[in-house]
PyMOL Python script that loads the backbone (N, CA, C, O; Angstrom):
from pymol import cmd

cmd.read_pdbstr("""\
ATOM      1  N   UNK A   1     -14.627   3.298 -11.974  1.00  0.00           N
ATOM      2  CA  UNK A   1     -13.980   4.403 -12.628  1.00  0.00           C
ATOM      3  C   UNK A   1     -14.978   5.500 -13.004  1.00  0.00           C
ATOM      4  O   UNK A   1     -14.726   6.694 -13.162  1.00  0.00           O
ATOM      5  N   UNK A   2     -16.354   4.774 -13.138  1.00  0.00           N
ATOM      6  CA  UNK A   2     -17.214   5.840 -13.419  1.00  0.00           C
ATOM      7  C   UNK A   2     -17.543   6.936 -12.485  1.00  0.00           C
ATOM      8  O   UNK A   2     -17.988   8.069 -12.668  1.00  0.00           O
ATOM      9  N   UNK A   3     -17.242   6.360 -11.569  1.00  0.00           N
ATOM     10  CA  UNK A   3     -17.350   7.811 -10.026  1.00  0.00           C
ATOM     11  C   UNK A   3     -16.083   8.790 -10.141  1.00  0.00           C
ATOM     12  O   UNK A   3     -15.702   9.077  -9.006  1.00  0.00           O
ATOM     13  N   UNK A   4     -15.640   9.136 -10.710  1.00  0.00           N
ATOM     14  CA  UNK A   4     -14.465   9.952 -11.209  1.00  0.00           C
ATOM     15  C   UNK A   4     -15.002  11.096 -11.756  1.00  0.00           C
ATOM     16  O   UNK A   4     -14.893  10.919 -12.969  1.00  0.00           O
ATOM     17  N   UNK A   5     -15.533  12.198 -11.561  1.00  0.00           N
ATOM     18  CA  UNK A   5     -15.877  13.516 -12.311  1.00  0.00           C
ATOM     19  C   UNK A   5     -14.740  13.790 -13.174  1.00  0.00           C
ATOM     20  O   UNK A   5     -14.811  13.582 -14.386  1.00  0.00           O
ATOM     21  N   UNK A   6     -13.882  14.165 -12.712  1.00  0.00           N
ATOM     22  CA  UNK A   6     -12.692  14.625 -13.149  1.00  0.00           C
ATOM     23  C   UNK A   6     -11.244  13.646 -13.541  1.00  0.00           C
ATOM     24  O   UNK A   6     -10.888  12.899 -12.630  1.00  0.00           O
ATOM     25  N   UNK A   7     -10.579  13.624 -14.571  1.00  0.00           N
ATOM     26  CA  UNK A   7      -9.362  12.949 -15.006  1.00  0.00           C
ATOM     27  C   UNK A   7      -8.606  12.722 -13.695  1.00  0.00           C
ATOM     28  O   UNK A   7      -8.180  11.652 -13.260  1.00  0.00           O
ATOM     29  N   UNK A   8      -8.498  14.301 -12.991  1.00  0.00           N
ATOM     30  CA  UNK A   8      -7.024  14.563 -12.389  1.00  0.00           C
ATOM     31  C   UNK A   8      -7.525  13.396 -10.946  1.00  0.00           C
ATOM     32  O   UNK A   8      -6.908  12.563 -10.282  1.00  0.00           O
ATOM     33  N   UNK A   9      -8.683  13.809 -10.957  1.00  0.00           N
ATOM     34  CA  UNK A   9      -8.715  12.946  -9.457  1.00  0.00           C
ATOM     35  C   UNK A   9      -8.738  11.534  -9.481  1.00  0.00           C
ATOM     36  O   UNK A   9      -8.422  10.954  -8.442  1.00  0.00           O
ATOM     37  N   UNK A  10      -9.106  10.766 -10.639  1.00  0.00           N
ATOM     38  CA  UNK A  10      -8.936   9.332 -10.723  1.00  0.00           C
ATOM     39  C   UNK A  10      -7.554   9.238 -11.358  1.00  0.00           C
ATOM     40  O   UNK A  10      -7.394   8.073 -11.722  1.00  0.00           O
ATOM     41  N   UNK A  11      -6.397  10.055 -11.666  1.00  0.00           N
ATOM     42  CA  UNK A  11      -5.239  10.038 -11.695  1.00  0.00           C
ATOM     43  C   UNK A  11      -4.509  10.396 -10.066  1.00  0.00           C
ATOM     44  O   UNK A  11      -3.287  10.311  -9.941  1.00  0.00           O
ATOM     45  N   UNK A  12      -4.993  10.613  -9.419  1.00  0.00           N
ATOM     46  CA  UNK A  12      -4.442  10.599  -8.270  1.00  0.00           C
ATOM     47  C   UNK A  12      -4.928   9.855  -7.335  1.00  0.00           C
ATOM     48  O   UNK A  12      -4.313   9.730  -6.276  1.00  0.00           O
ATOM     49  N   UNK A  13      -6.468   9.046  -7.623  1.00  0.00           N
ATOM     50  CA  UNK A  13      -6.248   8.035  -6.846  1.00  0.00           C
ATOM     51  C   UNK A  13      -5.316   7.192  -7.031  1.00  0.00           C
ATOM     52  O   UNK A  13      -4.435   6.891  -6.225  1.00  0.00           O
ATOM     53  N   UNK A  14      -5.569   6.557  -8.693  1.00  0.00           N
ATOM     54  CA  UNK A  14      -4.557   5.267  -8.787  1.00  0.00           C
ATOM     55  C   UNK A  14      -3.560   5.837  -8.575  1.00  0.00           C
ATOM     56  O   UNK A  14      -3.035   4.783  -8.218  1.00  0.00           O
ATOM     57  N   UNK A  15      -2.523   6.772  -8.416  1.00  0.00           N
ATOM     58  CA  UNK A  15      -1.279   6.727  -7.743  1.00  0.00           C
ATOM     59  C   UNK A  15      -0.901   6.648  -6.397  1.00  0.00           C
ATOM     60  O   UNK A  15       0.227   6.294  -6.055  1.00  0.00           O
ATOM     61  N   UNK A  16      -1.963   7.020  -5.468  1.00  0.00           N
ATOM     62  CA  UNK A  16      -2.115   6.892  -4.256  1.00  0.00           C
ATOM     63  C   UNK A  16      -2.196   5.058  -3.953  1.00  0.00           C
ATOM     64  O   UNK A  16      -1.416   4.489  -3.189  1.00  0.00           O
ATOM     65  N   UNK A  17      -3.385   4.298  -4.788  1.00  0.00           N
ATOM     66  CA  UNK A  17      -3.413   3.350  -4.522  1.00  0.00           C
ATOM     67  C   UNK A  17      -2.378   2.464  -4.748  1.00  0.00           C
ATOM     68  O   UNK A  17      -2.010   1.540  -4.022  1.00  0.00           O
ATOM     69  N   UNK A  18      -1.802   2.935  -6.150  1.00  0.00           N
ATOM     70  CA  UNK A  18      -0.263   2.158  -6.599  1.00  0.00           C
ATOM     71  C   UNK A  18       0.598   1.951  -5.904  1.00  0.00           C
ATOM     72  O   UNK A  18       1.367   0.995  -6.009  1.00  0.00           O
ATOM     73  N   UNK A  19       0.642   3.102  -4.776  1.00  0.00           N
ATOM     74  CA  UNK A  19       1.519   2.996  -3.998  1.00  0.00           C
ATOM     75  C   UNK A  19       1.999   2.180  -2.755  1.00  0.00           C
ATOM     76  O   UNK A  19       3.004   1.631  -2.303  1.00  0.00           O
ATOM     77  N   UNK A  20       0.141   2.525  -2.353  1.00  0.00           N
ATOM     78  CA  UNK A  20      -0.406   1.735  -1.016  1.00  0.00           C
ATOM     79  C   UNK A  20       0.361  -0.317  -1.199  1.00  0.00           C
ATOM     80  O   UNK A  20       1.260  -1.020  -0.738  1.00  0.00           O
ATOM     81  N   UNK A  21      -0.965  -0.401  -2.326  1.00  0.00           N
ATOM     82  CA  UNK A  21      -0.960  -1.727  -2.911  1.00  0.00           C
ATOM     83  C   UNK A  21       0.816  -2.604  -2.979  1.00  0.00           C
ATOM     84  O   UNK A  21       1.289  -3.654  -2.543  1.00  0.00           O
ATOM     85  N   UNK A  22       1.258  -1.559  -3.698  1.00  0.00           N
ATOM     86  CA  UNK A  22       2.893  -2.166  -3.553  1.00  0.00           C
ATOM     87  C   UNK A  22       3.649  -1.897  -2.482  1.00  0.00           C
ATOM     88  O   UNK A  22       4.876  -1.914  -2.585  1.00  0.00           O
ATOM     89  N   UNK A  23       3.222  -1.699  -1.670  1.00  0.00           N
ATOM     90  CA  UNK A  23       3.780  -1.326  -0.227  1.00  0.00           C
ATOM     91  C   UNK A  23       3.361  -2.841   0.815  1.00  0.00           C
ATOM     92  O   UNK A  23       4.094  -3.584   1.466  1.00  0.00           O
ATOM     93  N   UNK A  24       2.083  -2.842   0.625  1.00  0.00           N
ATOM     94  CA  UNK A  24       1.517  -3.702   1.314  1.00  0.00           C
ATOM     95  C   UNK A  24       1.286  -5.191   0.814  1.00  0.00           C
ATOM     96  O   UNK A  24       1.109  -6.130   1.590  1.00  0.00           O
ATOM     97  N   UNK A  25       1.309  -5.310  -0.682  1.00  0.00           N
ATOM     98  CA  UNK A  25       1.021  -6.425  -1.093  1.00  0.00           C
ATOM     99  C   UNK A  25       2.516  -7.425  -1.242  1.00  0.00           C
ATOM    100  O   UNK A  25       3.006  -7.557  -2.364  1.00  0.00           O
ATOM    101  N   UNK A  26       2.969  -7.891  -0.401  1.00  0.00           N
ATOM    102  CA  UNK A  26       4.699  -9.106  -0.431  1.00  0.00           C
ATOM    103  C   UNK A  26       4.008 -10.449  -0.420  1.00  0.00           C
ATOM    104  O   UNK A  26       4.021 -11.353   0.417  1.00  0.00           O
ATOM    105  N   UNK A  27       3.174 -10.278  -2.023  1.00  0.00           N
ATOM    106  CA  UNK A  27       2.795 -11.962  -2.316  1.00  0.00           C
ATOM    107  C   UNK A  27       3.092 -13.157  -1.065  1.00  0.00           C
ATOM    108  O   UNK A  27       4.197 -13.685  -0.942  1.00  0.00           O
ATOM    109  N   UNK A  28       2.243 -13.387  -0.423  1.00  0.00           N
ATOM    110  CA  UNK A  28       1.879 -14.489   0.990  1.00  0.00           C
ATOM    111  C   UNK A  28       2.339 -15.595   0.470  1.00  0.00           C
ATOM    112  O   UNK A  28       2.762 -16.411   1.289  1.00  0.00           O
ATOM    113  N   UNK A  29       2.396 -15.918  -0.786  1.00  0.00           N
ATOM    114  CA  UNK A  29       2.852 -17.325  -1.121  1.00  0.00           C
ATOM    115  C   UNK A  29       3.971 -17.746  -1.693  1.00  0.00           C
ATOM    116  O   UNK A  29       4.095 -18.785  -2.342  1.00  0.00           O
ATOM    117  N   UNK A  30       5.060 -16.692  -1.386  1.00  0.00           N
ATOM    118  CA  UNK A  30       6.448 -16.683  -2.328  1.00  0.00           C
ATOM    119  C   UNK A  30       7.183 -16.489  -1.292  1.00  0.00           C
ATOM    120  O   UNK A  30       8.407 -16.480  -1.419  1.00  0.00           O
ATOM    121  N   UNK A  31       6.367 -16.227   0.377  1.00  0.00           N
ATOM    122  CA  UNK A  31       7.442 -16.383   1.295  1.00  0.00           C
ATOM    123  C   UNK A  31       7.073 -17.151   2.487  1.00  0.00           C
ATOM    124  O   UNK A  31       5.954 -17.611   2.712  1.00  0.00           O
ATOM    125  N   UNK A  32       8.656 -17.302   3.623  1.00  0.00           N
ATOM    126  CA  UNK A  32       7.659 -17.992   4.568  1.00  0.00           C
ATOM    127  C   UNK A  32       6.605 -17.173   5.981  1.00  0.00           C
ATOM    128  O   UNK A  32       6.378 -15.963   5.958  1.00  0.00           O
ATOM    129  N   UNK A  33       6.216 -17.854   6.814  1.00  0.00           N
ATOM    130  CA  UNK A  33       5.450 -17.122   7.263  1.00  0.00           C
ATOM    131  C   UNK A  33       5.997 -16.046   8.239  1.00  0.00           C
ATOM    132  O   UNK A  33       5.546 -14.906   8.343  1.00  0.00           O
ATOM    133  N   UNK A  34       7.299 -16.703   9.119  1.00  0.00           N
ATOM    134  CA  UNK A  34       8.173 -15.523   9.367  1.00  0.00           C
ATOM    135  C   UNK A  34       8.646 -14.368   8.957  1.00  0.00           C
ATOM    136  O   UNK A  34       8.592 -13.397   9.712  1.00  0.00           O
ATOM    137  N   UNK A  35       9.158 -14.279   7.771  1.00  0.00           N
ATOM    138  CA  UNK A  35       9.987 -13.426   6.837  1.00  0.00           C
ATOM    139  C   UNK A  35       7.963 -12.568   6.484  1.00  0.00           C
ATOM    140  O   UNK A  35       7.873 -11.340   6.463  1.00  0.00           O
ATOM    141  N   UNK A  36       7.038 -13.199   6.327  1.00  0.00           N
ATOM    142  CA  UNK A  36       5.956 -12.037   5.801  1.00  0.00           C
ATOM    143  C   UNK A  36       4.926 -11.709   6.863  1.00  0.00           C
ATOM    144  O   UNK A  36       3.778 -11.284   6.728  1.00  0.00           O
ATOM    145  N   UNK A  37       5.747 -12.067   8.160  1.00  0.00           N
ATOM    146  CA  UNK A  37       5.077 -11.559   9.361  1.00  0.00           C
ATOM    147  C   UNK A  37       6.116 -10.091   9.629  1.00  0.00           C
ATOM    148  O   UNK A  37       5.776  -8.928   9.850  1.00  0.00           O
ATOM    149  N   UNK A  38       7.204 -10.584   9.529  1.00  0.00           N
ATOM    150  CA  UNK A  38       8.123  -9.298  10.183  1.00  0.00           C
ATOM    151  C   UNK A  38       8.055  -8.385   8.422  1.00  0.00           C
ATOM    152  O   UNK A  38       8.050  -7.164   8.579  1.00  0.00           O
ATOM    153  N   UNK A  39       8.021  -8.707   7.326  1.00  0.00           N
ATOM    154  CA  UNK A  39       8.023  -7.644   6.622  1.00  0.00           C
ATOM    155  C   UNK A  39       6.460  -6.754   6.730  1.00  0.00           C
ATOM    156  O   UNK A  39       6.525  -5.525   6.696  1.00  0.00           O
ATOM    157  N   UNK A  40       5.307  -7.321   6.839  1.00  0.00           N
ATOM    158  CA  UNK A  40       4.407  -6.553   7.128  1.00  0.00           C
ATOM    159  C   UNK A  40       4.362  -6.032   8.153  1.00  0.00           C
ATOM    160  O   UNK A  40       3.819  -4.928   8.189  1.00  0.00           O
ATOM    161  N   UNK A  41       4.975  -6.676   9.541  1.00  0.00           N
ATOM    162  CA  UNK A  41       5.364  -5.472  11.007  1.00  0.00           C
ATOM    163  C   UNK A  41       6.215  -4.341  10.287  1.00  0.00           C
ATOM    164  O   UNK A  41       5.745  -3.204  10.346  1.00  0.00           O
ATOM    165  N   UNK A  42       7.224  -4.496   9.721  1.00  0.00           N
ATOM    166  CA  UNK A  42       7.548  -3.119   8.956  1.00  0.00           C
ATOM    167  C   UNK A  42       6.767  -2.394   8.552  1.00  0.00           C
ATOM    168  O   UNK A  42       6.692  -1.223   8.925  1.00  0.00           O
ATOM    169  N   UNK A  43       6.056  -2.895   7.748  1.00  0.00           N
ATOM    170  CA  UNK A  43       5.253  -1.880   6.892  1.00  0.00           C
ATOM    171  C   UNK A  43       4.755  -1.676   7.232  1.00  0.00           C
ATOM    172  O   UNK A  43       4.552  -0.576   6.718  1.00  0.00           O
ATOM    173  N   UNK A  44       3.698  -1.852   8.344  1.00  0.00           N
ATOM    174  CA  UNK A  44       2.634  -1.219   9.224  1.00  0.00           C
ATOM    175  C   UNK A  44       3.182  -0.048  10.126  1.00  0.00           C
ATOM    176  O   UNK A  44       2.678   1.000  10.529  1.00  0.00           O
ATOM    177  N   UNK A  45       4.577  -0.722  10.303  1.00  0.00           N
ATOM    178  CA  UNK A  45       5.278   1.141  11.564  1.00  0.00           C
ATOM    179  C   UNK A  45       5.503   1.914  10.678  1.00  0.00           C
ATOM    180  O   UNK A  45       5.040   3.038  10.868  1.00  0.00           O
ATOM    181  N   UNK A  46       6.369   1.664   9.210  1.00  0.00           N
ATOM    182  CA  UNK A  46       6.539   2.771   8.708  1.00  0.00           C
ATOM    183  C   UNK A  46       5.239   3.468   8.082  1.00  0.00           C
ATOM    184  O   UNK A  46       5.425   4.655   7.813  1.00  0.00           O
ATOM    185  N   UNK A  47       3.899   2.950   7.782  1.00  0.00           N
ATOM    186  CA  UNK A  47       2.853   3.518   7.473  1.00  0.00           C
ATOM    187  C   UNK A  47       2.484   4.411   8.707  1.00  0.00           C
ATOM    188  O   UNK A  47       1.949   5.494   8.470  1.00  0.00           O
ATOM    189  N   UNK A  48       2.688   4.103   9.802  1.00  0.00           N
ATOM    190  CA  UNK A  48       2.048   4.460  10.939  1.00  0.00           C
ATOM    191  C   UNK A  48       3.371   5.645  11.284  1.00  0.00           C
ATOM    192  O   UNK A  48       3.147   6.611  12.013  1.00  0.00           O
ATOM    193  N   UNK A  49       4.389   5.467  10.814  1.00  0.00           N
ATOM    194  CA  UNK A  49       5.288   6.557  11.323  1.00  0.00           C
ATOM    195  C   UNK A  49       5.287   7.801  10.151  1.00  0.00           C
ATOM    196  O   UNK A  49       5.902   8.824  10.452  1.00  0.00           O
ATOM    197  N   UNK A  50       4.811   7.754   9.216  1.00  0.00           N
ATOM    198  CA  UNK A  50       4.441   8.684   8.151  1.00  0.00           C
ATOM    199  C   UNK A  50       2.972   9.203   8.317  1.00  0.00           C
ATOM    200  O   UNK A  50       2.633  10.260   7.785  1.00  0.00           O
ATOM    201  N   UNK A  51       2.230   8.561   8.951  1.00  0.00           N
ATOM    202  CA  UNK A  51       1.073   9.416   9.558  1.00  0.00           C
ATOM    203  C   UNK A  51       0.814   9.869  10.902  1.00  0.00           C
ATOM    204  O   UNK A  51      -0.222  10.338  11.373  1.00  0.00           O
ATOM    205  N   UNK A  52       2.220   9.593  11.579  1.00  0.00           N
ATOM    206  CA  UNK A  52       2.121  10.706  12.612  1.00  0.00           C
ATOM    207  C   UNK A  52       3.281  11.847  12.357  1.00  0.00           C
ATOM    208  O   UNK A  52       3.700  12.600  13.236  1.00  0.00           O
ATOM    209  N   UNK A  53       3.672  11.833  11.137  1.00  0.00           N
ATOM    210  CA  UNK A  53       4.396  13.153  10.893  1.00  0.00           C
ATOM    211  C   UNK A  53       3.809  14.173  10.268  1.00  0.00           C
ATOM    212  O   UNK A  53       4.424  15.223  10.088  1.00  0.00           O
TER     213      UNK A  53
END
""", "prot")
cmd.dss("prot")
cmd.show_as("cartoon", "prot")
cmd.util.cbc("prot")
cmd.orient("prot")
């Protein structure tokens, strides 16, 4: 946190990261390996389809 000059920009990382993190993180051990293979194939196209727009 100490690499932060400024408030606004370590307020916009952690929202950037908040976002990432809960996007990507579907706890590995609360599902099976099917169901958190195809939900992370989701989430990888729709990450990948928002950065080619």
């Amino acid at each position: 946190m100490l690499r932060f000059r400024r408030l606004r920009s370590l307020q916009k990382f952690a929202a950037v990261h908040a976002s990432v993190h809960n996007h990507f993180n579907h706890e590995r051990s609360l599902s099976s390996r099917h169901l958190f293979k195809l939900n992370r194939a989701t989430a990888l196209a729709e990450c990948r389809g928002l950065g080619a727009a």
